[in-house]
N, C-alpha and C positions, 0 to 999 in steps of 0.2 A: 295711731292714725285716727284721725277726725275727721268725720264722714259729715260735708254741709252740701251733697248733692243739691236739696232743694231748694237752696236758696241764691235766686237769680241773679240779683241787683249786685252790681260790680263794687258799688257804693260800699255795701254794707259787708261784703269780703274781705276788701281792703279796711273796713271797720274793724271786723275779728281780727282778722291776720297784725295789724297794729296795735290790739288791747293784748293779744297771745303775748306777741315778743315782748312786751315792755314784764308782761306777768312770767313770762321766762329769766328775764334777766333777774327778777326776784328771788329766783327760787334756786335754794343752797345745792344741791345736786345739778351737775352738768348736765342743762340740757339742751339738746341744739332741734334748730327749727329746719327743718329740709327745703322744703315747697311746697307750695299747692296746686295741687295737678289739674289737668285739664276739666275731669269729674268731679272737681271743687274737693278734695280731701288734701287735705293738711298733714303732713308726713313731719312726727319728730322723734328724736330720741332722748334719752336717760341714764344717764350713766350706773350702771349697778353699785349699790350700794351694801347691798346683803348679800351672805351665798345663796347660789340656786336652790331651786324648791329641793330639789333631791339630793341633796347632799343635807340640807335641813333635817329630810325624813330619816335619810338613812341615819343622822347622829340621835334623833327620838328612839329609833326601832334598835340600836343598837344599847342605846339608855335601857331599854324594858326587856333586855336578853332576846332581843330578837322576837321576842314576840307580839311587838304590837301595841301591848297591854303595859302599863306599871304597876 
């Protein structure tokens, strides 16, 4: 989410929001652009690419005998 509360000018929303998606359709990971809400934030998503943080830690933690440490 993209928080542009302060900035008023309709103009220059539709500026962003038009520079975003063209720099979305760039970018190798699927990401899709939702809306922009009433409170001027910008809703997108990501498609995961890596595993979750925790399943990360648990394959570290289980690397160092559970302890934490190597």
């Amino acid at each position: 989410m993209i928080d542009y509360i302060n900035m008023t000018e309709k103009e220059h929303i539709e500026s962003v929001i038009s520079t975003l998606k063209k720099l979305i359709a760039l970018d190798p990971v699927k990401t899709t652009f939702h809306d922009c809400t009433a409170l001027n934030l910008i809703e997108l998503t990501r498609q995961k690419i890596r595993e979750p943080l925790d399943e990360q830690l648990k394959r570290l933690n289980a690397a160092s005998d559970n302890t934490g440490w190597k």
